[in-house]
C-alpha positions in Angstrom: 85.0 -70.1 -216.4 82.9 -70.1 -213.3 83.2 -69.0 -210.2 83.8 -71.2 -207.1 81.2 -73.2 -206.1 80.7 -75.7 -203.5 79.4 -79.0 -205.4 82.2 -78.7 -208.0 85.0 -81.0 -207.4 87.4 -80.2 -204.7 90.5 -80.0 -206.6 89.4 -76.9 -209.3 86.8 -75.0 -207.4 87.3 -75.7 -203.6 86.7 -72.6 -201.5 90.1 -71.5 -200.0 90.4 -69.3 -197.3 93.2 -66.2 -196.9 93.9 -67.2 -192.8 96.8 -69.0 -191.8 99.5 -69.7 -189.1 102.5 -67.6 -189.0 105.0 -69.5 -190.8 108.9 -69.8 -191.6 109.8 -66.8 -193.4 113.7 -66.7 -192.8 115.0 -67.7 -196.3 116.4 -65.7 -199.2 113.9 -64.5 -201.6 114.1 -63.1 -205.5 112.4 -61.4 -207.9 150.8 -87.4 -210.5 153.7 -85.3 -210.7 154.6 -84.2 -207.4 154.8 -80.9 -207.0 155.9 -78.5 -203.9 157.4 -75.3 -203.2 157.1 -72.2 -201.1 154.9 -69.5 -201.1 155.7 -65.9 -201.3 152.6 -65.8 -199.5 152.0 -62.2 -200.8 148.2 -59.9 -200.1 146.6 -60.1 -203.5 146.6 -56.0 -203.9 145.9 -53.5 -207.1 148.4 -52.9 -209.4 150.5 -49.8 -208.8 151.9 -49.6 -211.9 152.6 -51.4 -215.2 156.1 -52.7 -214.2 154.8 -54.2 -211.1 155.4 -57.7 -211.4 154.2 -59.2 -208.1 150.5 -59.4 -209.5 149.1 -60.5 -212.8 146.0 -59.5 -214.5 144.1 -56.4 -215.0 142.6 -56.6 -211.6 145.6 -57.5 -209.5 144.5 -60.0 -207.8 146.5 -62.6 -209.3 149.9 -63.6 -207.5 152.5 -64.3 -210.2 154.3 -66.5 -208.2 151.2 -68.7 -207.6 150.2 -68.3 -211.0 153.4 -69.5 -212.6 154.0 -72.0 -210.0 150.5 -73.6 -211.2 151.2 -73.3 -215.1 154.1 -75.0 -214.1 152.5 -77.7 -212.7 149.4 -78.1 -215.4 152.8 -78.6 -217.9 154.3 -81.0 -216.0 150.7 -83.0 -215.8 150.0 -82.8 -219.0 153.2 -84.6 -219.9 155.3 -81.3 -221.1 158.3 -82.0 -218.6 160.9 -79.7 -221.3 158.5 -77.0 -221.3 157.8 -77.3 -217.6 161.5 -77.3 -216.6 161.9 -74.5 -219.1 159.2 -72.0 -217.6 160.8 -72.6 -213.9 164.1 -72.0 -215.4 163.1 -68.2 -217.2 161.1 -67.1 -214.5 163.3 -68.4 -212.4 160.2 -69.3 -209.9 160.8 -73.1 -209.2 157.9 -75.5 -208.7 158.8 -76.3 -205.5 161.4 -75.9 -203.3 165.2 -77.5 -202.9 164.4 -79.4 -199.6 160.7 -80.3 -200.4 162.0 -81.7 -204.2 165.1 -83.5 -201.3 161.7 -84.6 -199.6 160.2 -86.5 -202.0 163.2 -87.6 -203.8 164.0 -89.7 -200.4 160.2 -90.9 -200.5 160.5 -92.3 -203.7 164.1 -94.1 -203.2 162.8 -95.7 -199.9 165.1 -93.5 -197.7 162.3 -92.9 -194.7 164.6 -92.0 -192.0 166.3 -89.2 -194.1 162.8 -87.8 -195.7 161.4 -88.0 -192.1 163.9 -85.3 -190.7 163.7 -83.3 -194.0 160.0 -83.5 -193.8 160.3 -81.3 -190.4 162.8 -78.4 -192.4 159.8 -77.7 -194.8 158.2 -75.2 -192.6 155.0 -76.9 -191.9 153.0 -74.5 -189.1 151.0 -77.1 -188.1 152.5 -80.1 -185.0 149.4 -82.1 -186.2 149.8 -82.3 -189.6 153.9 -82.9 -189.8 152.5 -85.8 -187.2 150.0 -86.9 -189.7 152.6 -86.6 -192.5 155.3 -88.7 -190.7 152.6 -91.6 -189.9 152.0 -92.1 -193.6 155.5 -92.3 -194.2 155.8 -94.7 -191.6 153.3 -96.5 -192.2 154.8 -96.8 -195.6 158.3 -98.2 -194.4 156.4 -100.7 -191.9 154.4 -102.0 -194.9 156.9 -102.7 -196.9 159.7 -104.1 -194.2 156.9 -106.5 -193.8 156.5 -107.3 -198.1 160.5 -108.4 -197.5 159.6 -110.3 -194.7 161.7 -108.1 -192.4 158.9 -108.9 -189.2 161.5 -108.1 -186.7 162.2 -104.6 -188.1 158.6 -104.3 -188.7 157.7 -104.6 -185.1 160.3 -102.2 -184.0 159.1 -99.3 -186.9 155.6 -100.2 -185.4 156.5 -100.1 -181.6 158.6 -96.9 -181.2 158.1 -94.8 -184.5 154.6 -95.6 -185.5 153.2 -95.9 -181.9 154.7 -92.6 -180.3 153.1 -91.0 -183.4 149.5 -92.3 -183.7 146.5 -91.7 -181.0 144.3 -94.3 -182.6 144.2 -97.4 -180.4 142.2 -98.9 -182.9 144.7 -98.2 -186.1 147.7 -99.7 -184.3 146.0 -102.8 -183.6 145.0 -103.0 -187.1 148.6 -102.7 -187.9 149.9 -105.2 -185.2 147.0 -108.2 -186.5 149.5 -107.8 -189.9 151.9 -108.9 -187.9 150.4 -112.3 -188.0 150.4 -115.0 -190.7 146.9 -116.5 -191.6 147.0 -119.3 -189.4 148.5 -117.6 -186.4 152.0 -117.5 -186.6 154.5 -114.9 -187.2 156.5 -115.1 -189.8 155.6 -115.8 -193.8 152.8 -115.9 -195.9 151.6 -112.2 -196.0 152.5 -111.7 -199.5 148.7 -110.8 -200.8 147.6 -109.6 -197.4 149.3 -106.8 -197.3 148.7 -104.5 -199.9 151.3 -101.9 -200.4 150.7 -98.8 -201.6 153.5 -97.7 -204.3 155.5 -94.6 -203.6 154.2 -92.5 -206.0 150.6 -93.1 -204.1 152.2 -92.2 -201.1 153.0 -88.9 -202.4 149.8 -88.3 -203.9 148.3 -88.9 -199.9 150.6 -86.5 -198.8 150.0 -84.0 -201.2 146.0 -83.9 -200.1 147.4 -83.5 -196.5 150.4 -81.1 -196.9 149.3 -77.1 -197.4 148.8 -76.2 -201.0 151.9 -73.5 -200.6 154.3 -76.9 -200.0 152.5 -79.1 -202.8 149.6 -77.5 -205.3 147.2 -79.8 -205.5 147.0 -82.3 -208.9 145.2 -80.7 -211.5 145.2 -77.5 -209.6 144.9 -75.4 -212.7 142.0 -77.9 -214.4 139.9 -77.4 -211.7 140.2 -72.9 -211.4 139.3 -73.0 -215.4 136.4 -75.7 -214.6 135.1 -73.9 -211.4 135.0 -70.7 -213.8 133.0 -72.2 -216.5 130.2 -73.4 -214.0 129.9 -70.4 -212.3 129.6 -69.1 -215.9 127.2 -71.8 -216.9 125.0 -71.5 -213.7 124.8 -67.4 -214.4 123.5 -67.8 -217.3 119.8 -67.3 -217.0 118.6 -69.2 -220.2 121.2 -72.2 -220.2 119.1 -75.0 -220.9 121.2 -77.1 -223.5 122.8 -80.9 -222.8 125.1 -80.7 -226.2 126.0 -77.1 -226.3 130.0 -76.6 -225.9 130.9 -73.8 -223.7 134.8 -72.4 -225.1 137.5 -71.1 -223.2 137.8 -68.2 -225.7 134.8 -66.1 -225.0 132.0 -66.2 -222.0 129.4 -68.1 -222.0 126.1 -66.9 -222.5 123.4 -68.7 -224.1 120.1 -66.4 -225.8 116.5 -67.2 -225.1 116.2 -70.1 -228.5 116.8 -72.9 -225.6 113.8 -72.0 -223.7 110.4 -74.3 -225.0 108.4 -71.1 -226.1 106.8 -72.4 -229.5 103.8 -74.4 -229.8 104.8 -77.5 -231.2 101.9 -79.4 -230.8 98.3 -78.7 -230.1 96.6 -82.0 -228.5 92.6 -81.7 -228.6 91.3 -85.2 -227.7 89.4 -84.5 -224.2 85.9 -83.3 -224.3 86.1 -81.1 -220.9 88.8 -79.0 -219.4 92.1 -80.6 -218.7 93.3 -80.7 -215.1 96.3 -82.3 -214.7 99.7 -83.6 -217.1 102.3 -85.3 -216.3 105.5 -87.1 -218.1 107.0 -90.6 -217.7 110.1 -90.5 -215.8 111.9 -91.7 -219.0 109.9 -89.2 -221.4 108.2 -91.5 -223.6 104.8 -91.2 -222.7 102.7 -87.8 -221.1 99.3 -88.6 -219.0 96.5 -86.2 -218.9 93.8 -86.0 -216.7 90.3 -84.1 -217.5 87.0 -83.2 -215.8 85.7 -85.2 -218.8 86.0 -88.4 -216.8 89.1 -89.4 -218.9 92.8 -89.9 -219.0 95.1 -90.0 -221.6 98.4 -91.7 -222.4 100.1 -89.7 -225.2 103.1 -91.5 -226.8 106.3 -89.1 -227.4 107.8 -90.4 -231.1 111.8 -90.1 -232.0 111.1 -86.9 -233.6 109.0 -85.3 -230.7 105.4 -85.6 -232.2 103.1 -87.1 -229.5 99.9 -89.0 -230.3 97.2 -90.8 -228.5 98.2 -94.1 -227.4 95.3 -94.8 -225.3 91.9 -93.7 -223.9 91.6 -94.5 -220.3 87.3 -94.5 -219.1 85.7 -96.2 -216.0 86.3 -93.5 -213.9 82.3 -92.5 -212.7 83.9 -88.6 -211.9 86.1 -86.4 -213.1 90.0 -87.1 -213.1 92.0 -84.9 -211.5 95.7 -86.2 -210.8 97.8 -89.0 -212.5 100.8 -90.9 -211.1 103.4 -93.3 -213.3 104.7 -95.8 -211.9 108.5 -95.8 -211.2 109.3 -97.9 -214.2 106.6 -96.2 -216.7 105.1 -99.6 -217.3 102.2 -98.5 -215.3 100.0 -95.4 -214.6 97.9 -94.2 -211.0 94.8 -92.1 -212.2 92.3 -90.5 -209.4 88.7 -90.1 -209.6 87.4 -86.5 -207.6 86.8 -88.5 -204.0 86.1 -91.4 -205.8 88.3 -94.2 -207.1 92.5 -94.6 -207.6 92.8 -97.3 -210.7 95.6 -98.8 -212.1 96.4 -99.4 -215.8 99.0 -101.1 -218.0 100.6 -98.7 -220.1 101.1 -101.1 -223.2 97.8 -102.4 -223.4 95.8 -99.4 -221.5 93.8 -102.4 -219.7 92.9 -101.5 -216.1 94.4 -103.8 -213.6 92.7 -102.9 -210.3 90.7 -100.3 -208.7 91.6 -99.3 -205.1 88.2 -98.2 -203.1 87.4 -97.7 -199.4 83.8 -97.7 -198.1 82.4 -94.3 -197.3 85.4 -91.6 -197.5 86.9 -91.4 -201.4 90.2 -91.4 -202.5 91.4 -88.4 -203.7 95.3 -88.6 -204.2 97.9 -90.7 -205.2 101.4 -91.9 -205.2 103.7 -94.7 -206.0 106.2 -96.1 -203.7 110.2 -96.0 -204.9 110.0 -99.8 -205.0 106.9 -100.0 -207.2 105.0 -102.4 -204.5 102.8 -100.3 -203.5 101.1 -97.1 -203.7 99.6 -94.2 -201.2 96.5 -92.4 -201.4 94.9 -89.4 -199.4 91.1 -89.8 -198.1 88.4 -87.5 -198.0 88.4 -87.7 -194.3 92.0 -86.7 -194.1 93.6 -89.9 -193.8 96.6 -91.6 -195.4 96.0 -94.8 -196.9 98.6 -97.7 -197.8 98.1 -100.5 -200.4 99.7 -103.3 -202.4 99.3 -103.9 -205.4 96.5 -106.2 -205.4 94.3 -103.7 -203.3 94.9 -105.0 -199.9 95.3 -102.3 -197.4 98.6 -102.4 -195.7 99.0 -99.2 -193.9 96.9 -96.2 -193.0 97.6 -92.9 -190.9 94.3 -91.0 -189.4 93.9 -87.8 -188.2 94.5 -84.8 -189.9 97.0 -86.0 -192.5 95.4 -84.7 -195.9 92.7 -82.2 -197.1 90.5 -82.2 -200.6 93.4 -81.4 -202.8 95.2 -84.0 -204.9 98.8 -83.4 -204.3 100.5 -86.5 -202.4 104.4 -86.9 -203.0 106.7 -89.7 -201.7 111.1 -88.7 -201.2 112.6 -91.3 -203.5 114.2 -93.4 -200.5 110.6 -94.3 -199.5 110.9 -92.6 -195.8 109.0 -89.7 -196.4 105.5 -88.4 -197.7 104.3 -84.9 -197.8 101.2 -83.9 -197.9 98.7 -80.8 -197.4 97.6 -81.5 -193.7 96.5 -78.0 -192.8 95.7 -74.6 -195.6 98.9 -73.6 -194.4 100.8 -76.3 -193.7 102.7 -79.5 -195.5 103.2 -82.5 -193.4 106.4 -83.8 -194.2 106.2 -87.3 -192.3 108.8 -90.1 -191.4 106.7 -93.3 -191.9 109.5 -95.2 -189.8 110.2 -93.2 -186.6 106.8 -91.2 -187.1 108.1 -87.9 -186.9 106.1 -84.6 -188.3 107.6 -81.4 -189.7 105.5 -79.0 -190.5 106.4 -76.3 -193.6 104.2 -73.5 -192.6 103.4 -70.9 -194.8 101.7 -67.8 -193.6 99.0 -68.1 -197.2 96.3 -71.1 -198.0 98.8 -73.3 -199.6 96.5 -74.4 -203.1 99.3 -77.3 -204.7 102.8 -78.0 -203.8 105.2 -80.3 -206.4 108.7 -81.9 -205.1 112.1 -81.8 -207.0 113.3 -84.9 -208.6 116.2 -85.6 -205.8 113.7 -85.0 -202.9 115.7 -81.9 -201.6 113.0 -79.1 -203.0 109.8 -78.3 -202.8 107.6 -75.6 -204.7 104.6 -74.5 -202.7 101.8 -72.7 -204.5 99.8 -70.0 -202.6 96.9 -68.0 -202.2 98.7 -64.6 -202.9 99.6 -65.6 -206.2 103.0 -66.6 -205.5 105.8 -69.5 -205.4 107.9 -70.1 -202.7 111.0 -72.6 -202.8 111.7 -74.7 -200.1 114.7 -76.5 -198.7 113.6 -79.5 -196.7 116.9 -81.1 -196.1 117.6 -80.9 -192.3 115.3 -78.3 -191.4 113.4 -76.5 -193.7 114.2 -73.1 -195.6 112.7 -70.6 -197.8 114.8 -69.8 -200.6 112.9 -68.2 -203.5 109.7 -67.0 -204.2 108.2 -66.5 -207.9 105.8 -63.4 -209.0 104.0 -62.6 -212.2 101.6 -65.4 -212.7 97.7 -64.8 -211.9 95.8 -67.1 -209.8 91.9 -66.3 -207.9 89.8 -68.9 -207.9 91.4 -72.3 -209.4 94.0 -74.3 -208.0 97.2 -73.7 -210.5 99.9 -75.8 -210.2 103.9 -75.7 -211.1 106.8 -77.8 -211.7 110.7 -77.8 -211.8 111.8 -78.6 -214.9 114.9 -78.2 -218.0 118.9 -79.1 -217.3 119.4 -80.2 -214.0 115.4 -78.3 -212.9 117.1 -75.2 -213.7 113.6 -73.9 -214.0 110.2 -73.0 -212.8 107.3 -73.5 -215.1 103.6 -72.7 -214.0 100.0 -72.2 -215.1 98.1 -69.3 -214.7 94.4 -68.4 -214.9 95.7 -65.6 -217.6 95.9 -68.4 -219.6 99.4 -67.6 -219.8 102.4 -70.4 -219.1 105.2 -68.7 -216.3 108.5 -69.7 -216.7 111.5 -68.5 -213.5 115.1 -68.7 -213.8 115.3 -71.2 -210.3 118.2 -69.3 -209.3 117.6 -65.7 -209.4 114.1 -66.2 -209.4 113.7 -64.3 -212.8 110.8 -64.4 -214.8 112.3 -65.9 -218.2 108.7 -66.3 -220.5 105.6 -65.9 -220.4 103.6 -68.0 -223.2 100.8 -66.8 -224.5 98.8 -69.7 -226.5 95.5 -71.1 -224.9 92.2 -69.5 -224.9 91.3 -70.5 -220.9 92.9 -71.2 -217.8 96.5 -73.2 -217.9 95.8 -75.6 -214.8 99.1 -77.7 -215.0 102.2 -78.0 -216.4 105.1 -80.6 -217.1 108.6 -80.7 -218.1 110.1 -83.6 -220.1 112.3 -85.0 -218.0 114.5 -86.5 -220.8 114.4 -83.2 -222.7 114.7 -80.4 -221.7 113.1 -78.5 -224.5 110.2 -79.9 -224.3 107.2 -78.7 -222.1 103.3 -79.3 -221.6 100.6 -77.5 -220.5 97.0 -78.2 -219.6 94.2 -75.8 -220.0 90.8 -74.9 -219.2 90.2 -74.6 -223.0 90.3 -78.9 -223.1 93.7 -78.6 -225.1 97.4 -79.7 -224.2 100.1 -77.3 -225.9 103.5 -78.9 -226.5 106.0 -76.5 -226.2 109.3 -76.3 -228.0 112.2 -74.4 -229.6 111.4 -71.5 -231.8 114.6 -72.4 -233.5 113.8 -75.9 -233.6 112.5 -75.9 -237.4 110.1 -79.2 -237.4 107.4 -80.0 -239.3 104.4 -82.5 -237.4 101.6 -84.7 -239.9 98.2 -82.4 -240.0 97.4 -85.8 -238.2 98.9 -85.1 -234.4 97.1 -82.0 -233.9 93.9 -84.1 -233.4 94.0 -88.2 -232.9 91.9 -90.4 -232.8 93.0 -93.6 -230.4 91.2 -96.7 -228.4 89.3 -96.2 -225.7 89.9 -98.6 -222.8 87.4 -99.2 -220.4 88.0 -101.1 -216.4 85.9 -104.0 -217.6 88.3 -104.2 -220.6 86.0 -103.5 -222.9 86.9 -100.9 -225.7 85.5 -98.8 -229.2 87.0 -97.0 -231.2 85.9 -93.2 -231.1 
């Protein structure tokens, strides 16, 4: 490879330049059973000796009381009333207590005056929440006085129990209106308006507002064990697996064989270096973009082979980015200040070309709703159109510069874009507001998570920082190891739930981070030049691509994974498709 030079297209060889504004630098970086009872509201403490039997576990940091109290309930969920009633019985530590099991007895027979003055002997702390507690039960009573047509002893409940009780104007009046038949009158016909809740609901609502010490929470015991195997799960540094089973009997820890680090696949149909990859959203198809003046839609078969589905020509420079549509069925690609065309995926037809006089398009994006698209301009503007190439929309000024990176958040609101060498523009098309996400290095390419919330910016330095850009925006990782001098690199998030960072490097080398922790999981060795861009599968997450200087496209998979590919899909042939419609076979 060459150095950088001036008359080779902006996106590979620009000239990028070390100063910058002093940037946001404060993030992290890295290298129906209701249940009840009291508490014996004991410190969690070490064990002081064997026979201690306030604490359980080797630790001590387990209350015994809480501990049994919650088996107790798990039993008692899972429909194991004997064996429930059993374990309170020999360890003598009951669910809940005498007046709280009173309590809810009284809820359930309908008794509301007598659970309302045993609900204030349960030792609730709290005015506001034995307030809140006594409204639903009152609430209760009122609702169903008026499903027996009691009004009269409705409107008293509602006018000196509920009232004294509630501080919301608003509720009370939506209490009084049920008061009133459809057509106005007191009296019948509410049957079907008023929807009472059972009992059994009513202790349910009471047991989310009551302290956990008075009623553990449903499912209490399902949610610790679950809550211990995602913390597990998101530990684990190489977890990258949709159908692997995590057990209860042993830890979790998955081994390095679900991280794509095999060459599957080598793809050699362009002619010049390849720039750019990118997968459908759905994983059937991967675009490539080349300095050859080409683009390529690879189709991904059931077993994982891809091969060429079509050859996309017309463009008169070289193609540096690609953009699919939101529904696949179409693909974006972008000439080097040139031309943004639009193709059908099925037929690999081009359906229109999108062009400005003077400045050239150098970016571009698709819009959420698939109407329309965005480009950047090679005199820094923003440019709107529709699908038929009308202009709807354009921003001047300093919104872009010569590098092909232009993202839209998936609610349409937002686009970022490099507006500065330091500096994203992350811009509110409705209210026009700008936030800048400063950096204090040249920002070269930047790539946005799949739910909108994450950005990774690549920099001069050789490093990857990890934004937060909901609210205001937060630096929460960086990534080392990869090499990068003269050629814009660029990375991706990628695997189960973007658990990952991939990246190129000019080492020719593909960079793979635990998101997390921010450590360096792989590092592939494979091609012969630079690895400009890479690409998760977003529909599976073992499968990975990479686009190098040495005109190739490495699929990466499993080294476990034992599959065989046809001689065939190492090099296809396929149609080439010109913009006139035109086509040959090569």
């Amino acid at each position: 490879m060459g150095g950088v030079e001036d008359e080779e297209p902006a996106l590979k060889r620009m000239k990028v330049s070390s100063k910058g504004l002093v940037g946001l630098s404060n993030g992290s970086s890295s290298s129906v059973e209701p249940v009840g009872g009291p508490s014996s509201d004991l410190m969690a403490r070490p064990l002081s000796s064997e026979g201690d039997g306030e604490v359980v576990g080797s630790r001590g940091v387990i209350k015994r009381e809480e501990f049994v109290r919650i088996i107790t309930k798990a039993l008692y969920s899972l429909g194991y009333k004997k064996s429930g009633a059993r374990l309170e019985e020999e360890s003598g530590i009951p669910l809940h207590s005498s007046i709280v099991n009173l309590c809810m007895q009284q809820i359930l027979d309908g008794h509301w005056d007598e659970s309302i003055v045993t609900l204030s002997k349960i030792g609730l702390v709290e005015e506001n929440v034995l307030r809140a507690a006594s409204f639903l039960i009152l609430e209760q009573k009122f609702f169903e006085l008026l499903d027996g047509e009691k009004v009269m002893d409705a409107l008293k409940t509602l006018r000196t129990e509920i009232t004294p009780l509630c501080s919301d104007s608003s509720r009370i009046r939506q209490l009084s209106s049920y008061m009133l038949s459809p057509c106005g009158q007191v009296g019948s016909s509410r049957r079907g308006i008023v929807q009472v809740r059972t009992r059994s609901k009513l202790l349910e609502e009471l047991q989310n507002l009551l302290p956990p010490t008075i009623l553990i929470p449903e499912k209490r015991l399902e949610h610790l064990v679950e809550q211990a195997l995602i913390l597990q799960r998101e530990a684990c540094m190489f977890h990258n697996s949709l159908d692997r089973e995590m057990s209860l009997y042993s830890d979790h820890h998955c081994g390095k064989t679900q991280i794509p680090s095999r060459t599957l696949q080598v793809l050699e149909a362009h002619d010049d270096e390849v720039w750019y990859v990118q997968f459908s959203h759905n994983g059937k198809y991967l675009a490539s973009a080349s300095n050859d003046r080409s683009a390529i839609i690879w189709e991904v078969d059931m077993n994982g082979g891809l091969s060429m589905k079509h050859k996309l020509s017309g463009h008169l420079k070289s193609v540096s980015s690609v953009s699919w549509s939101p529904n696949d069925q179409e693909l974006l690609t972008c000439g080097v200040e040139e031309a943004v065309r639009r193709w059908d995926v099925s037929t690999g037809k081009c359906l229109q070309v999108y062009e400005k006089n003077g400045p050239g398009l150098i970016s571009c994006a698709w819009f959420p709703s698939g109407k329309y698209i965005l480009s950047g301009l090679s005199d820094k503007s923003i440019c709107m159109w529709d699908l038929d190439g009308k202009e709807v929309e354009s921003w001047k000024g300093q919104r872009t510069l010569k590098i092909s990176d232009l993202e839209i958040t998936g609610d349409g609101e937002h686009f970022l874009s490099i507006c500065k060498d330091n500096a994203i523009l992350f811009f509110n098309r409705e209210t026009k507001e700008e936030i800048f996400i400063e950096e204090e290095q040249t920002i070269t390419s930047f790539s946005l998570s799949k739910d909108s919330r994450f950005l990774l910016a690549n920099l001069l330095d050789q490093e990857i920082h990890l934004w937060n850009i909901e609210g205001d925006p937060k630096l929460i990782g960086k990534y080392r190891s990869h090499k990068r001098t003269r050629l814009i690199v660029r990375s991706c998030f990628g695997g189960l739930k973007q658990s990952f960072i991939a990246s190129g490097s000019e080492d020719s080398q593909v960079y793979i981070w635990h998101r997390n922790s921010g450590d360096l999981v792989e590092a592939l060795p494979g091609h012969s030049g630079a690895v400009n861009c890479v690409s998760w599968n977003p529909a599976n997450p073992h499968m990975l691509a990479s686009a190098s200087d040495d005109r190739t496209i490495r699929i990466w998979g499993l080294k476990r994974l034992n599959v065989k590919y046809p001689p065939n899909l190492l090099r296809t042939n396929g149609v080439v498709h010109y913009c006139n419609g035109g086509g040959e076979l090569r």
